[in-house]
C-alpha positions in Angstrom: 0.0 0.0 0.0 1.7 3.0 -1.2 0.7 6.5 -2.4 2.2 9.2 -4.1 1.4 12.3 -3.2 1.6 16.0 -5.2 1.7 19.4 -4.4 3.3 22.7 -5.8 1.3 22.8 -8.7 -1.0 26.6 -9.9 -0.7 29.2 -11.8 2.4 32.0 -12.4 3.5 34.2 -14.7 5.9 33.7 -17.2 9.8 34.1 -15.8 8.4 32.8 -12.2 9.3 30.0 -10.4 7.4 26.8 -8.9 8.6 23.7 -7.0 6.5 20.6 -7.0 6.8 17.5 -4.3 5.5 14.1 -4.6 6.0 12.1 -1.4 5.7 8.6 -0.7 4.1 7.3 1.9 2.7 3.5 3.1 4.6 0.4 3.1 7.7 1.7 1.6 11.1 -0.4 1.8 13.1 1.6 -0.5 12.9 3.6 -3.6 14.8 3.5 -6.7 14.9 5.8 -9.8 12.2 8.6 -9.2 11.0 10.6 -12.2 8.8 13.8 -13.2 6.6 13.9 -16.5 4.0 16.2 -17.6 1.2 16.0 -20.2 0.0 19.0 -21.9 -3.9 18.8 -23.3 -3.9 16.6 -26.1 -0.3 15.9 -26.2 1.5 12.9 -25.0 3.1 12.2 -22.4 6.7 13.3 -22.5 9.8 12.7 -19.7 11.0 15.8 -17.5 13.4 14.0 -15.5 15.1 11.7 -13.9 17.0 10.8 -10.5 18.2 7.9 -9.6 18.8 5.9 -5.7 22.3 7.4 -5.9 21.2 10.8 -6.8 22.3 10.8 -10.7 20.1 13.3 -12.6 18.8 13.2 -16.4 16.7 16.0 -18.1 14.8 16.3 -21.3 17.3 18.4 -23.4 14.8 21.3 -24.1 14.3 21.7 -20.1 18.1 21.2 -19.2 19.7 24.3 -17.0 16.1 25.6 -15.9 14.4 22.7 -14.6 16.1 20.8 -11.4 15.4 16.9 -10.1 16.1 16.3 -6.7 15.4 13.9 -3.8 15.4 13.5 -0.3 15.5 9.9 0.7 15.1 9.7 4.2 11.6 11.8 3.3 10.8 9.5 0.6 10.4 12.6 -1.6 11.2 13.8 -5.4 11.4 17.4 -5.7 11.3 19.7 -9.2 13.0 22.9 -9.0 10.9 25.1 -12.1 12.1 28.3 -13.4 12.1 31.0 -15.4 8.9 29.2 -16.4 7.7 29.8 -19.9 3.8 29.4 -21.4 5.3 26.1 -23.3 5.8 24.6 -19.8 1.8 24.3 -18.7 1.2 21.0 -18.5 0.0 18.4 -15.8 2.9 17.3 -14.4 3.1 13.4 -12.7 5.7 11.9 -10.7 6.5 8.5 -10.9 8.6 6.1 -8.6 9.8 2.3 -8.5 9.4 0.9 -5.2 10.2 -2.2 -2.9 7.6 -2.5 -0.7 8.4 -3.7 2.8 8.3 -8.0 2.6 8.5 -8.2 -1.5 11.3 -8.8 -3.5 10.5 -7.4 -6.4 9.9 -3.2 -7.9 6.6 -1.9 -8.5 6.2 1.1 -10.6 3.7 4.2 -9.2 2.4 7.0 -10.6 1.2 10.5 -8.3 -2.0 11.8 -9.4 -0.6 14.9 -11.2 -0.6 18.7 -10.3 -1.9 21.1 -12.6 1.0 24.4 -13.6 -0.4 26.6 -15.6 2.2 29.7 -16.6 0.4 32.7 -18.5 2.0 36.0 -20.7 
């Protein structure tokens, strides 16, 4: 029993800055790579970023130098670092994580249920 839970999302102006959390909570063992994706209406899916257990960072090349991935472990949290937001970037934005549950031996993938960021002109 795990849940991912979101918050940092609304709505700023274009050059402003936002920082979104998803925290795990439940029967949480450990968790590996964490990641933040956003969905913009009637687009897919696409990748923000990634960090992993050991704290290695990727990020969608477009995003790279204004968006930052980051983690706290003993919080079981994932945070994303937003600025100099731009109108481009309003999406709803999901975290994801793979997790070992306490007693199994095996990952299982969750998904948060998304925070809206709207950034207007």
């Amino acid at each position: 029993q795990v849940q991912l839970v979101e918050s940092g999302g609304g709505l700023v102006q274009a050059g402003g800055s936002l920082r979104l959390s998803c925290a795990a909570s439940g029967s949480v063992f450990s968790i590996r790579a964490m990641a933040w994706y956003r969905q913009a209406p009637r687009k897919q899916r696409e990748l923000v970023a990634t960090i992993t257990s050991g704290g290695i960072t990727n990020y969608a090349d477009s995003l790279k130098g204004r968006f930052t991935i980051s983690r706290d472990n003993a919080k079981n949290t994932v945070y994303l670092q937003m600025n100099s937001l731009k109108p481009e970037d309003t999406a709803v934005y999901y975290c994801h994580a793979d997790i070992i549950l306490q007693g199994v031996w095996s990952t299982t993938y969750y998904w948060g249920q998304g925070t809206q960021v709207t950034v207007s002109s």
